[in-house]
C-alpha positions as CSV (number, residue, x, y, z in Angstrom):
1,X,0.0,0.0,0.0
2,X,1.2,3.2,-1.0
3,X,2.0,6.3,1.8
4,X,-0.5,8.5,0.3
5,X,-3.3,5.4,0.4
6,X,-2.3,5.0,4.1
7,X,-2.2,9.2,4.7
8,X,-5.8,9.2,3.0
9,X,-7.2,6.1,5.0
10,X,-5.6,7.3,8.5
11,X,-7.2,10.7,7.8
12,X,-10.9,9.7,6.9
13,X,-10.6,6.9,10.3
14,X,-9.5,10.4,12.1
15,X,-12.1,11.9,10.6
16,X,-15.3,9.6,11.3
17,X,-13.8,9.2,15.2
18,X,-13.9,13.0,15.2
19,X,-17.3,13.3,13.9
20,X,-18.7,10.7,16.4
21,X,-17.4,12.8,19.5
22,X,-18.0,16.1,18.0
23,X,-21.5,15.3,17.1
24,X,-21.6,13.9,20.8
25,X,-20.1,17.2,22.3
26,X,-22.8,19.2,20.1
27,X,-25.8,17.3,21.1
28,X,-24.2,18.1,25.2
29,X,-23.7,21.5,24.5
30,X,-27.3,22.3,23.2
31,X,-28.7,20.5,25.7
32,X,-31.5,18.5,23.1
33,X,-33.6,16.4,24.8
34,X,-32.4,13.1,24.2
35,X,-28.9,14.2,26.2
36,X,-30.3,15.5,29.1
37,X,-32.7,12.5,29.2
38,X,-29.9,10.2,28.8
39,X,-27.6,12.5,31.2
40,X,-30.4,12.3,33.9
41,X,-30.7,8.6,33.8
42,X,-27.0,8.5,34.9
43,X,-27.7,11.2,37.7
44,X,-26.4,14.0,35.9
45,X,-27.6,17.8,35.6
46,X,-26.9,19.9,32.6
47,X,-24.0,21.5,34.0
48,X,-22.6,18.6,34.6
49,X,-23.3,17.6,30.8
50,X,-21.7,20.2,29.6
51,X,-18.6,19.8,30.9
52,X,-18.6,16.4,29.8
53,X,-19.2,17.9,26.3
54,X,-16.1,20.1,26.8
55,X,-14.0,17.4,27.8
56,X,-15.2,15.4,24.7
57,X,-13.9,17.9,22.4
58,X,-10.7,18.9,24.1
59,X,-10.1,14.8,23.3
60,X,-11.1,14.8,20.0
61,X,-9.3,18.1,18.9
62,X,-5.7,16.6,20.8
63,X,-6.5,13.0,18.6
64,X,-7.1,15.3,15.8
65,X,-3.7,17.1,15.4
66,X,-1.0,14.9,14.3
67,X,1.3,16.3,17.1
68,X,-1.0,15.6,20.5
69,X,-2.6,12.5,18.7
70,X,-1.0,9.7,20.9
71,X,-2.5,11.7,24.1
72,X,-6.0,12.3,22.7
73,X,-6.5,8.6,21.9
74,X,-5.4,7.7,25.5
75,X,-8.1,10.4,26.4
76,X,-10.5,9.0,24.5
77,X,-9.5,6.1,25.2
78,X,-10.4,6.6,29.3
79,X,-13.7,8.9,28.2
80,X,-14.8,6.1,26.6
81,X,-13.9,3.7,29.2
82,X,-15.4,6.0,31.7
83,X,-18.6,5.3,29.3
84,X,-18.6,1.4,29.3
85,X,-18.3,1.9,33.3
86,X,-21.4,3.9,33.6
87,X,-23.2,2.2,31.5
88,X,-22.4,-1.1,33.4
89,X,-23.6,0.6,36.4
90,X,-26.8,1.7,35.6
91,X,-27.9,-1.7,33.7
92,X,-27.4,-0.7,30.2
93,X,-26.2,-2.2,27.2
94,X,-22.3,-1.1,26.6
95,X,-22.3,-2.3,23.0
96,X,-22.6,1.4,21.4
97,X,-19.4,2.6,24.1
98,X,-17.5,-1.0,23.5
99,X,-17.6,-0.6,19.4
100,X,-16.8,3.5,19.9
101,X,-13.8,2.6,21.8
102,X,-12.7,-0.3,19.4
103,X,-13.1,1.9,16.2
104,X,-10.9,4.8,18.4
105,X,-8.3,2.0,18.6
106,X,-8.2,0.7,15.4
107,X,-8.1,4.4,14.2
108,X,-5.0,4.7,16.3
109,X,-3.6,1.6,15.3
110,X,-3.6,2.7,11.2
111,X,-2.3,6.4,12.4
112,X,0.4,5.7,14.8
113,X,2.3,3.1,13.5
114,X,4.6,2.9,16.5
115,X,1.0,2.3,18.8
116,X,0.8,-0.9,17.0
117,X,4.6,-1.7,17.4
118,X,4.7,-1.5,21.0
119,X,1.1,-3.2,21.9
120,X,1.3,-5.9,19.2
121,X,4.6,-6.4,19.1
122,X,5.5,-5.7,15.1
123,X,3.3,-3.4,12.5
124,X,0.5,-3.9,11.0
């Protein structure tokens, strides 16, 4: 596979795990209904959801830029598992959180060659 096939195919991965959290963050920052319902299942206010939006996209944008991207996926990478947590907690289904936090990985994986190196052992 050619660099600019793997450049093109680690940018769109980037790309879809950025619009997943961004569109989460948006939906936390306007407060819809379906958030705060969701939020006040899990105990939370909206204050409280919002912040959780802001913390969202402060991940995102660090797993974004080529630079911080190693740090945002671990950030995302304990959002998410915050996520699977909660949802264990309150008695429901973690299979949306679970395949997030596999697709943030296997994003990772195809950006960060090293990543791959040191948790697998050789490249993928």
């Amino acid at each position: 596979m050619s660099d600019k096939t793997k450049n093109i195919i680690h940018w769109v991965l980037a790309g879809l795990v950025a619009f997943i959290f961004v569109g989460s963050a948006i939906s936390k920052f306007t407060a819809d209904e379906e958030a705060l319902k969701m939020a006040s299942t899990f105990g939370l206010d909206s204050t409280a959801n919002f912040t959780l939006g802001a913390i969202e996209l402060a991940c995102v944008i660090l797993f974004v830029i080529p630079r911080t991207g190693m740090l945002g996926t671990l950030l995302l990478a304990a959002y998410m598992g915050g996520a699977i947590a909660t949802h264990l907690e309150h008695g429901i289904s973690v299979v949306a959180p679970c395949v997030i936090q596999a697709f943030v990985w296997i994003a990772a994986f195809v950006r960060f060659p090293e990543l791959s190196r040191r948790i697998l052992g050789n490249g993928l």
